[in-house]
C-alpha positions as CSV (number, residue, x, y, z in Angstrom):
1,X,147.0,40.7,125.9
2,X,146.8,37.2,124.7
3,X,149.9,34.8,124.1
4,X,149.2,34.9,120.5
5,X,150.0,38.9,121.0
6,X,153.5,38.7,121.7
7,X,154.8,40.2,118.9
8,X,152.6,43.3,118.8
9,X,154.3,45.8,121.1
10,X,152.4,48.1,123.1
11,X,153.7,51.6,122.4
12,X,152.8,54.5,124.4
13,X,154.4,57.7,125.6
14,X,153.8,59.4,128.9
15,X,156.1,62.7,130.9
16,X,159.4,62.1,132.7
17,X,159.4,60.7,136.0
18,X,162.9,57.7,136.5
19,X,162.6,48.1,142.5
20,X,162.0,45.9,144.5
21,X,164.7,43.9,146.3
22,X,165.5,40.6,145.3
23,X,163.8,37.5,147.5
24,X,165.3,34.9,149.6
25,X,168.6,37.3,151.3
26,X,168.2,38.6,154.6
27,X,167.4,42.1,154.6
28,X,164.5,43.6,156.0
29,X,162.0,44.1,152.8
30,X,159.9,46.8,152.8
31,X,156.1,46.2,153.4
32,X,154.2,45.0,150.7
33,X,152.2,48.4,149.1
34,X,148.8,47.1,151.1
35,X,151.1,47.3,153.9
36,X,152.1,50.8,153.8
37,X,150.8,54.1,154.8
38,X,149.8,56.7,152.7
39,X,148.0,60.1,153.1
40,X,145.6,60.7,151.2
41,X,144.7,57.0,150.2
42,X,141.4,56.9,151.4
43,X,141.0,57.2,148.0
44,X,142.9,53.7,146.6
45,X,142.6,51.8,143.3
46,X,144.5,48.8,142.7
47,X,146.1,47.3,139.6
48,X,145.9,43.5,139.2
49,X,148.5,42.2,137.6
50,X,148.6,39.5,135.3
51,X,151.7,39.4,133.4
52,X,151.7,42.9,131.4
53,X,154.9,44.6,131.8
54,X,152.5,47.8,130.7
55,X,150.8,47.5,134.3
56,X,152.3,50.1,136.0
57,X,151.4,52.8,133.0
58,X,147.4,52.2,134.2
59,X,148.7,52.9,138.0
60,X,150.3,56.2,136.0
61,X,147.3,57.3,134.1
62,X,145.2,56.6,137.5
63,X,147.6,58.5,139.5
64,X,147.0,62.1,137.3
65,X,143.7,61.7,138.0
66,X,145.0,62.2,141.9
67,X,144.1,59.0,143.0
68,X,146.7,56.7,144.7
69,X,147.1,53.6,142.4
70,X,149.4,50.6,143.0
71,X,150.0,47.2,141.5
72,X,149.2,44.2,143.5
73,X,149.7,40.2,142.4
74,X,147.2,38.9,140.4
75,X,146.3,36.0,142.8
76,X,145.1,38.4,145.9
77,X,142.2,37.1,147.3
78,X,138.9,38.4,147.6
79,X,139.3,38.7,151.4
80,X,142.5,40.8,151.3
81,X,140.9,43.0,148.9
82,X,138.2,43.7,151.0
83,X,140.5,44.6,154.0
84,X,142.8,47.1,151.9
85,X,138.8,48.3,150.6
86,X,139.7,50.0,147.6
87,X,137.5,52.5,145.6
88,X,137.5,50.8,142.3
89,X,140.3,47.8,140.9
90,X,141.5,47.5,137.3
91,X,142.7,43.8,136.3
92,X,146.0,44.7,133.6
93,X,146.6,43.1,130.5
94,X,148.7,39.9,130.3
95,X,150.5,37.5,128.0
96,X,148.3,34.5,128.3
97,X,145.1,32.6,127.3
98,X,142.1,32.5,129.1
99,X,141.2,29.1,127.8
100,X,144.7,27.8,128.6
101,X,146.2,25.8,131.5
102,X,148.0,27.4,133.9
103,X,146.8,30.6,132.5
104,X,146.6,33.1,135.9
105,X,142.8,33.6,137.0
106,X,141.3,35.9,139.6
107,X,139.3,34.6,142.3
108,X,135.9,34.9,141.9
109,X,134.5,36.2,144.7
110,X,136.2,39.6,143.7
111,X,133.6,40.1,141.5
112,X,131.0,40.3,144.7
113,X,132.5,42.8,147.0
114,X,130.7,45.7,145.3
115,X,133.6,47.2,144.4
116,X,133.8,48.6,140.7
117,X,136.1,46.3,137.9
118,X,137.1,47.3,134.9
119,X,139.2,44.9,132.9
120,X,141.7,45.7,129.8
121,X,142.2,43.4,127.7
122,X,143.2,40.0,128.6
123,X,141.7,41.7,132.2
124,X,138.0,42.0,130.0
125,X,138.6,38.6,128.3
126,X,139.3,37.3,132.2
127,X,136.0,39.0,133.5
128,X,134.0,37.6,131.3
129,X,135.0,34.0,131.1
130,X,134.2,34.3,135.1
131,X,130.6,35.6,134.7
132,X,128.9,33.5,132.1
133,X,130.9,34.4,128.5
134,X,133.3,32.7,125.9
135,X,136.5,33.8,124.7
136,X,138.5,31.8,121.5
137,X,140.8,32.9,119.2
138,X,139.5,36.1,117.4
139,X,139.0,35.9,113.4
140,X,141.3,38.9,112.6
141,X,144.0,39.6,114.8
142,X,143.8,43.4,115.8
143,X,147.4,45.1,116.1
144,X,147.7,48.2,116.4
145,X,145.2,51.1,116.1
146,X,141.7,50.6,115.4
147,X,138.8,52.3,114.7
148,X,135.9,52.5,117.3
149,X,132.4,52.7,117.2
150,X,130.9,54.0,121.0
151,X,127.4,52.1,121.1
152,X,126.5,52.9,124.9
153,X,127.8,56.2,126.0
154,X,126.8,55.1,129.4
155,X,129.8,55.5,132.4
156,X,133.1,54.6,130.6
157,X,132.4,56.8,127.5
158,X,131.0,60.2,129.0
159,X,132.2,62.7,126.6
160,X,133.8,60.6,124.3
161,X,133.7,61.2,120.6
162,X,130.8,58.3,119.1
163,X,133.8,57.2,116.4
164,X,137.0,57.2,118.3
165,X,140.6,55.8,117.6
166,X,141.6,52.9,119.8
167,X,145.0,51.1,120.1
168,X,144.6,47.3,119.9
169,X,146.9,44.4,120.5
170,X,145.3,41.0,120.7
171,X,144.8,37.4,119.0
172,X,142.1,36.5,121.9
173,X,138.6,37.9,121.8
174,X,135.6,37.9,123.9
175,X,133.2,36.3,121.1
176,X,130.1,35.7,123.4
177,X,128.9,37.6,126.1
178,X,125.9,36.3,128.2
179,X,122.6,38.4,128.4
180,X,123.8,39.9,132.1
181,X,126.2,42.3,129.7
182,X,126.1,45.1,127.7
183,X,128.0,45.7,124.7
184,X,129.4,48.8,125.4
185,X,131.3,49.4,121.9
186,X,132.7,47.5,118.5
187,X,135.3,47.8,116.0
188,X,134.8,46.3,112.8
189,X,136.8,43.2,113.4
190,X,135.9,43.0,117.6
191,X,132.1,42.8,117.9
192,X,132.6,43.2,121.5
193,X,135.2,45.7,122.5
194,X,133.3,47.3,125.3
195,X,131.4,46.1,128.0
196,X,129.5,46.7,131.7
197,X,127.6,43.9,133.2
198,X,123.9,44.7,133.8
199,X,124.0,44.6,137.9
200,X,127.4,44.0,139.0
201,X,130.0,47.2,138.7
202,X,132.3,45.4,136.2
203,X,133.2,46.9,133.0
204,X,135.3,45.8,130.3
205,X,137.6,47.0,127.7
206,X,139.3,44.9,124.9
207,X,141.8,48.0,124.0
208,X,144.2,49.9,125.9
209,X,143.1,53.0,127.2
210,X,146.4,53.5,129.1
211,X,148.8,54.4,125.8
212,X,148.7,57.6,123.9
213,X,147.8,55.8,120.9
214,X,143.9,55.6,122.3
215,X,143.9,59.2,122.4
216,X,140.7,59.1,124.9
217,X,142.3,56.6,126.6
218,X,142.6,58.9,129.8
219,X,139.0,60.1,129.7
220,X,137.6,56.4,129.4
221,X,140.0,55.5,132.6
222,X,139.0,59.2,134.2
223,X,135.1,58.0,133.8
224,X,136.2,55.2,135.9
225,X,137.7,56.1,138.9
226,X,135.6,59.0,138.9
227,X,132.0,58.1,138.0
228,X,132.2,54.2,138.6
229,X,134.3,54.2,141.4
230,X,133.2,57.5,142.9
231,X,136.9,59.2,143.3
232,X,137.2,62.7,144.4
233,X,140.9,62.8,143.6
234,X,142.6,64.1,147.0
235,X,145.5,62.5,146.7
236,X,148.7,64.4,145.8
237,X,152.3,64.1,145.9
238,X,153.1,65.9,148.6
239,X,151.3,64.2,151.0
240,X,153.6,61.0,149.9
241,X,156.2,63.3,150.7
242,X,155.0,63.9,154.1
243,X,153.9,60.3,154.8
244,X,157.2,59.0,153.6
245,X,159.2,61.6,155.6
246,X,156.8,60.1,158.5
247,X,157.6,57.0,158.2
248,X,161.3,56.8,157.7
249,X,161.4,58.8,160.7
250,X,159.3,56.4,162.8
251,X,160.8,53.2,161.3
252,X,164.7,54.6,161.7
253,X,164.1,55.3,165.0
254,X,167.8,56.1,166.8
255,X,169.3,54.5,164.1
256,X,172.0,55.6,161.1
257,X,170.7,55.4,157.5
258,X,173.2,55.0,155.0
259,X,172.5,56.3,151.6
260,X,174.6,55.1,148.1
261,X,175.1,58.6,146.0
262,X,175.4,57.5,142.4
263,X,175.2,60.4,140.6
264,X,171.3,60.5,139.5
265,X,168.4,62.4,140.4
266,X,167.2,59.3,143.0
267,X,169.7,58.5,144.6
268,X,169.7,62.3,145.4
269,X,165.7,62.5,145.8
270,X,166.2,59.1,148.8
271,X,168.8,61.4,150.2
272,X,167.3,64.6,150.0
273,X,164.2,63.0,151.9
274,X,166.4,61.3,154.4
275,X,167.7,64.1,155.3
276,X,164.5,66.0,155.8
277,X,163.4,63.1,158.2
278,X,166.6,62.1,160.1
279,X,168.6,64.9,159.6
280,X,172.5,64.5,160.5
281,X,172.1,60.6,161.5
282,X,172.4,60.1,157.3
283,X,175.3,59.0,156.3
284,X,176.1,58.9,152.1
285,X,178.5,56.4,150.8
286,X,179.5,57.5,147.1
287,X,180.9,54.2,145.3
288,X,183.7,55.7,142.4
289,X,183.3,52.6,140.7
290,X,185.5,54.1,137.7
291,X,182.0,53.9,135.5
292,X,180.2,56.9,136.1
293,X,180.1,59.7,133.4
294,X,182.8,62.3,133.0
295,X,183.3,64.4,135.9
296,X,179.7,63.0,138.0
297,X,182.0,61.4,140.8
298,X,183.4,65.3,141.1
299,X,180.2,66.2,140.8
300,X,178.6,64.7,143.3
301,X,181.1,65.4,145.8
302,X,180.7,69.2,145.8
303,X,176.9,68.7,145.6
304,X,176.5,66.6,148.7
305,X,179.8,68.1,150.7
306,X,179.4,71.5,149.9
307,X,176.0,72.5,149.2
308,X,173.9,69.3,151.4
309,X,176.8,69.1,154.0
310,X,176.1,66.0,153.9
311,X,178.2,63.1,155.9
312,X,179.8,61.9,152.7
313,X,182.2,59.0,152.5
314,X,183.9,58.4,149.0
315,X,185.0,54.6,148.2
316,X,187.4,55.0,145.1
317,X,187.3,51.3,143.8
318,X,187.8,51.3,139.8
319,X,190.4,48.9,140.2
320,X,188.2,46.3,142.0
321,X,185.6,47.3,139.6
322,X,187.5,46.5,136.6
323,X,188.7,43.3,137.8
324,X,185.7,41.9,138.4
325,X,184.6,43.0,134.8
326,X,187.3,41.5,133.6
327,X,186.9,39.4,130.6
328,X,182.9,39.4,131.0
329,X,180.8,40.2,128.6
330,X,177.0,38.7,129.3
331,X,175.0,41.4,130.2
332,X,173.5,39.8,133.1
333,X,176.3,38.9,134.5
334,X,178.2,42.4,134.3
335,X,175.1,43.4,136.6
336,X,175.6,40.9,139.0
337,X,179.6,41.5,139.5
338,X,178.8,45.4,139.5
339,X,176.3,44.5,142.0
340,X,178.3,42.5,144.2
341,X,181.6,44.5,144.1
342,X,179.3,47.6,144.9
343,X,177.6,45.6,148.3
344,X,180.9,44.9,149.1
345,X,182.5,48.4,149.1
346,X,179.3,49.5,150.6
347,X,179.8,47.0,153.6
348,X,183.4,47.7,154.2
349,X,183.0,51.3,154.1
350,X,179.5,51.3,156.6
351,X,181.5,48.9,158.6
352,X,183.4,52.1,159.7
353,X,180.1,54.0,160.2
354,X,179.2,53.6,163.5
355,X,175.3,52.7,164.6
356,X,174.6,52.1,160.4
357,X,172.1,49.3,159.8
358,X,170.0,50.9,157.5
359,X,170.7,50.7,153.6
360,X,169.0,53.5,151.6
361,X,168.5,52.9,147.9
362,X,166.9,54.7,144.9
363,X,164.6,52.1,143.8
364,X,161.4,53.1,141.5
365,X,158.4,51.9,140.4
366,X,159.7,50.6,136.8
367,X,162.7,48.7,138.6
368,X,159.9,47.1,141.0
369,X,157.8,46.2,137.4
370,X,161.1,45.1,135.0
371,X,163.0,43.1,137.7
372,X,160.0,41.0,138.8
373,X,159.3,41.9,142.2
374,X,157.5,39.3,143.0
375,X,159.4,35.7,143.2
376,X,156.7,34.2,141.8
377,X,154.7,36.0,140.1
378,X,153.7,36.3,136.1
379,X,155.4,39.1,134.7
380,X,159.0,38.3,133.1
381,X,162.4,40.1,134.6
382,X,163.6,42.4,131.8
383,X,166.5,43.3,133.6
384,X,168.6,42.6,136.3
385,X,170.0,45.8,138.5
386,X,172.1,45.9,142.0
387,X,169.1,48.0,143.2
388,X,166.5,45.3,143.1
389,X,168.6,41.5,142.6
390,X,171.8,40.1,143.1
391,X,172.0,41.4,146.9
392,X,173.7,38.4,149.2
393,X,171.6,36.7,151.9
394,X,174.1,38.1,154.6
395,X,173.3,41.4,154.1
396,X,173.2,43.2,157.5
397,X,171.5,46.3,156.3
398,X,167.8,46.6,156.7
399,X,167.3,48.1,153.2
400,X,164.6,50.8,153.0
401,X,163.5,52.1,149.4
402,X,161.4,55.3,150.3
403,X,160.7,55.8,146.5
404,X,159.5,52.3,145.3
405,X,156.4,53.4,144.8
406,X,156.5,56.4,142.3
407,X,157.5,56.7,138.9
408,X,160.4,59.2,137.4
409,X,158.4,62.3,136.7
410,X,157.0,62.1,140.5
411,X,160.2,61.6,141.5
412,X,161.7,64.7,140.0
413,X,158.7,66.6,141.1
414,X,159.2,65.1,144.9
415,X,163.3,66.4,144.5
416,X,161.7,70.2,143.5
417,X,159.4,70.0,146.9
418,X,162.7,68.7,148.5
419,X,164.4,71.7,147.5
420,X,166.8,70.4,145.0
421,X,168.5,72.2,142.2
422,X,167.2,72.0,139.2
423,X,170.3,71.0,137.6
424,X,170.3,67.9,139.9
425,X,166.2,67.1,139.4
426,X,166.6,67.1,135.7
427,X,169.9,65.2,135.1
428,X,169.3,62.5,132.9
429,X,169.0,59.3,134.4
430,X,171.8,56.7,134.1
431,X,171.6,52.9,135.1
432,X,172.9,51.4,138.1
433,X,175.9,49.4,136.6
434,X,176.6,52.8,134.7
435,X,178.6,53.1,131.4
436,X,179.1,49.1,131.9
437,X,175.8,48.1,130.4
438,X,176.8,51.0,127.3
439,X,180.3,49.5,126.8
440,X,178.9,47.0,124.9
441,X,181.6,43.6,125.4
442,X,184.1,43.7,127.8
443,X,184.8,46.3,130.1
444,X,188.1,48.0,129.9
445,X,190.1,50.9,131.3
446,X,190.2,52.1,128.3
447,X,187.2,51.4,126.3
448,X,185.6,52.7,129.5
449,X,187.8,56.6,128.8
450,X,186.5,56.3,125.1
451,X,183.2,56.1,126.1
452,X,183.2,58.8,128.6
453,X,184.6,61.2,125.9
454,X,182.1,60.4,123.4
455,X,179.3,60.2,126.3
456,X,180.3,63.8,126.8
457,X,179.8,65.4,123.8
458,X,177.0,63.8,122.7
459,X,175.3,65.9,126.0
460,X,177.1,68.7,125.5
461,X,175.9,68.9,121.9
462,X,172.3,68.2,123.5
463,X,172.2,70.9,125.9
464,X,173.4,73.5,123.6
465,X,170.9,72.9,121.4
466,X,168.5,73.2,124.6
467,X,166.8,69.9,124.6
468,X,167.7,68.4,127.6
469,X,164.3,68.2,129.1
470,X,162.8,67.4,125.6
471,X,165.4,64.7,125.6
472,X,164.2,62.5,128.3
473,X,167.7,60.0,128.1
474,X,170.7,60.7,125.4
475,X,174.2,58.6,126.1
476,X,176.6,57.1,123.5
477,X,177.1,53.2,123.5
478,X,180.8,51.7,122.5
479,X,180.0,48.9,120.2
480,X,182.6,46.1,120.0
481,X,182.6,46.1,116.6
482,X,185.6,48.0,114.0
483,X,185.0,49.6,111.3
484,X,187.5,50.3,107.9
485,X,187.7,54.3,107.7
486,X,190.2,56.8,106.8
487,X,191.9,59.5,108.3
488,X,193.8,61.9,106.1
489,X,195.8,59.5,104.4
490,X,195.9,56.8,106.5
491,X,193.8,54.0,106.8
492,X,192.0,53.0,110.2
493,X,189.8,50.5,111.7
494,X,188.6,52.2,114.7
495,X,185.2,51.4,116.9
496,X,182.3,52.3,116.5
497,X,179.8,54.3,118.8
498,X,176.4,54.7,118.3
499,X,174.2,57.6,120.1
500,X,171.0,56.6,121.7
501,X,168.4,59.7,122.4
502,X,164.8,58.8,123.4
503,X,161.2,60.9,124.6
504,X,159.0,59.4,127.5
505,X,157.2,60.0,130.3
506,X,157.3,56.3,132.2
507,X,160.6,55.6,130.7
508,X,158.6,51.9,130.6
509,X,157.8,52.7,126.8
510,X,159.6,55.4,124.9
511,X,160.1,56.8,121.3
512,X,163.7,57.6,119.6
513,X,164.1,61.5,119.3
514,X,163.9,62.9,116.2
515,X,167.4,65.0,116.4
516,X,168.2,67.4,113.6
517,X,170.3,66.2,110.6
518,X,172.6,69.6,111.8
519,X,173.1,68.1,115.4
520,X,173.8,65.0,115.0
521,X,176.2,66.2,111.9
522,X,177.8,67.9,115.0
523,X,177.8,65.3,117.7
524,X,179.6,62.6,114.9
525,X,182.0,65.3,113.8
526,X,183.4,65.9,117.4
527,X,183.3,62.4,118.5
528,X,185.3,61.3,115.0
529,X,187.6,64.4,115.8
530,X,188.2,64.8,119.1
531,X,187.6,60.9,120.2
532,X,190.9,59.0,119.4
533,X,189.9,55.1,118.1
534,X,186.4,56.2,117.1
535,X,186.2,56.5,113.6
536,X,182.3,55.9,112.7
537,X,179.3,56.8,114.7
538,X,175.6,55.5,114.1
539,X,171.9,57.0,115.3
540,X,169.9,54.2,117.3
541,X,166.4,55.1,115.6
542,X,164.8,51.9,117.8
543,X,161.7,52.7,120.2
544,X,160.8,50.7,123.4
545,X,159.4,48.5,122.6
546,X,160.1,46.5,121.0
547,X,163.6,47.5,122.0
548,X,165.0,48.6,125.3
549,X,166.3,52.0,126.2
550,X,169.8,50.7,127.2
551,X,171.4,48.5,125.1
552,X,172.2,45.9,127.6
């Protein structure tokens, strides 16, 4: 995607699933993905990325075709490419200009290992700067969807309707190709929105195939790693499972693991697989940080003592909590007092843990992508989290993150092969600085108790209308704004709360759920009723993007 795309979101919707540390601290990081040891990856294709926080929905859309797909730094080298020896790579989307300075490039020799290419978008425009064409600024912008002519059936388009609907977003085009391609397919403002080079295995595409909103989008990227790249699709989730419970084993040794419980489904899923791999030397360290939903610190307790018998150590620290939060109201900065009071409870209380020097954490695929793994790389942070930044550089845990590489609806199918409960796999997830980041301003004993209350019904209301897995995320936010309203005869000026319910399957993009008028007629008659200082609640109808899930 070119710079002068910025403004044209990418949307897209995918099946619920939901990173990496922060650089420069002391902790033992786990290896980089070409590092690491999968089964089944014989059978590999990697994502290049250049700046598209939309990457990791190609690795997705690769990965249901059952072949292992990870996201690797733009700038790899040809050489470390041909070690790792891939079956096909894909080079992302990105923000820039190819005809710009400092715009990220690909080294060249990639193009000469044999080893099939496809590029989307800025990834085409890329390709094809590098091997003899032009790209400039395209006549008429294309945002949005588009209508596509197929010209060449040829690898890429096997089976695919000769008039499709594409999903555009670009201000760049590739205007010129040189005779060694062949226009693969056109729209009637991109004369070039398809391509495959004549002897070299590199393809092109100027539209995303990887949203919804191409609705062959997954048969173009199927033709790809299959036919181009020659896939079988043998990989499978549970032989992560087994790898992972492999390795954790091997790289533990003798050693104590200590696990933070937080309530959600990965935190559970790291400590279900812990378990499975080191049995009774996991230790879990459940942080009541006094913002957790109502009742989940309870919750989690009987779950993990009762039903896991588990080694579970409970830290009850609201009060430090709220002092740290006191008075703060940046978002950013909430996250990295949450996450520093939280490393600091966590040390105090492994301190008494004898043999711990392992830290556990439930870091996924999207925090890896929206916290900018790495240091210097070209995609922008979105969001700062304890889980991937803000750690200290004396940590003395080695941290592990067994699920960095999978995205939420893998995760939830990993915790059903764990054996989890259901009622545990589908809970909806919840950020790591918890009802903080949804009480928006400062954070206050009591503010926090509204919330909670309100947070409450508006799930309650959800799961008896039986749309909690419809629902992929539903939470109320406490605005710090008042509101003129009357009760009986007398006149308030209450807060108000608005309710926040969104469909995904990546949780990287997501749509606002379309909840009854009869529902949400119920949901703001409780909260008004039975919430005391609430007098005026509001629907978010906002998708992602162009906004985020949580508010802050």
């Amino acid at each position: 995607m070119s710079s002068r795309t910025a403004a044209s979101p990418i949307p897209t919707t995918v099946a619920p699933k939901s990173g990496s540390p922060a650089s420069g601290r002391a902790a033992e990081i786990v290896e980089q993905p070409s590092g690491r040891r999968h089964l089944g990856q014989a059978e590999r294709v990697l994502v290049l990325d250049f700046g598209s926080q939309y990457a990791q929905l190609i690795a997705r859309r690769v990965r249901e075709q059952h072949v292992y797909c990870e996201i690797v730094r733009h700038d790899i080298t040809a050489g470390r490419i041909r070690e790792i020896a891939p079956k096909g790579v894909i080079l992302s989307g990105g923000p820039a200009s190819v005809y710009e300075s400092g715009a990220p490039r690909i080294d060249p020799a990639i193009f000469d290992l044999g080893i099939p290419v496809l590029g989307i978008c800025y990834g085409m425009q890329l390709a094809c700067d590098a091997l003899g064409g032009h790209v400039g600024q395209a006549k008429s912008r294309e945002y949005g969807r588009a209508s596509c002519e197929v010209l060449d059936a040829d690898t890429l388009f096997a089976g695919v309707p000769q008039r499709t609907e594409v999903w555009m977003s670009h201000g760049d085009q590739v205007d010129r190709v040189s005779a060694d391609f062949v226009p693969l397919a056109r729209t009637p403002t991109c004369p070039v929105a398809a391509v495959r080079h004549r002897r070299l295995p590199v393809y092109g595409l100027q539209f995303h195939p990887e949203v919804t909103h191409t609705p062959a989008g997954a048969s173009i990227l199927a033709n790809f790693v299959r036919n181009a790249c020659g896939c079988g699709g043998t990989w499978r989730l549970a032989d992560f499972a087994e790898e992972a419970i492999l390795s954790m084993r091997e790289r533990v040794g003798d050693g104590r693991v200590i696990c933070g419980l937080s309530g959600g489904v990965d935190s559970a899923v790291v400590a279900a697989l812990l378990s499975r791999a080191i049995g009774d030397r996991l230790s879990c360290i459940l942080v009541d940080n006094g913002l957790m939903r109502a009742h989940e610190a309870d919750a989690v307790i009987d779950e993990f003592e009762h039903h896991f018998k588990t080694d579970l150590h409970v830290v009850r620290a609201e009060s430090r909590f709220l002092e740290a939060l006191k008075g703060i109201t940046e978002p950013q900065e909430k996250r990295r007092r949450i996450g520093k009071v939280f490393v600091d409870c966590f040390a105090d209380e492994a301190s008494r843990i004898s043999g711990a020097r392992f830290l556990a954490q439930g870091t996924l695929y999207p925090d890896v992508i929206e916290s900018g793994a790495a240091p210097d790389g070209p995609a922008a942070t979105i969001k700062l989290h304890h889980n991937v930044g803000g750690l200290p550089e004396n940590l003395e845990f080695e941290l592990v993150e067994p699920l960095r590489d999978l995205f939420k609806d893998e995760v939830r199918q990993l915790g059903l092969q764990l054996g989890l409960p259901e009622k545990i796999v589908w809970r909806h997830p919840f950020p790591g600085p918890g009802l903080a980041v949804r009480c928006i301003g400062e954070v206050t004993k009591s503010r926090l108790d509204t919330l909670r209350s309100a947070d409450a019904i508006v799930l309650e209301e959800i799961e008896r209308e039986g749309l909690m897995r419809k629902v992929s995320q539903a939470f109320a936010v406490l605005l710090p704004v008042q509101s003129v309203g009357v009760m009986g005869d007398a006149r308030t000026y209450d807060d108000v709360l608005a309710v926040r319910a969104v469909e995904t399957e990546d949780f990287m993009t997501a749509d606002w759920s379309h909840l009854s008028h009869e529902l949400l007629a119920r949901i703001s008659s409780r909260v008004i009723n039975e919430v005391r200082g609430v007098n005026r609640v509001v629907y978010d109808i906002s998708s992602k993007p162009p906004a985020t899930i949580e508010w802050e």
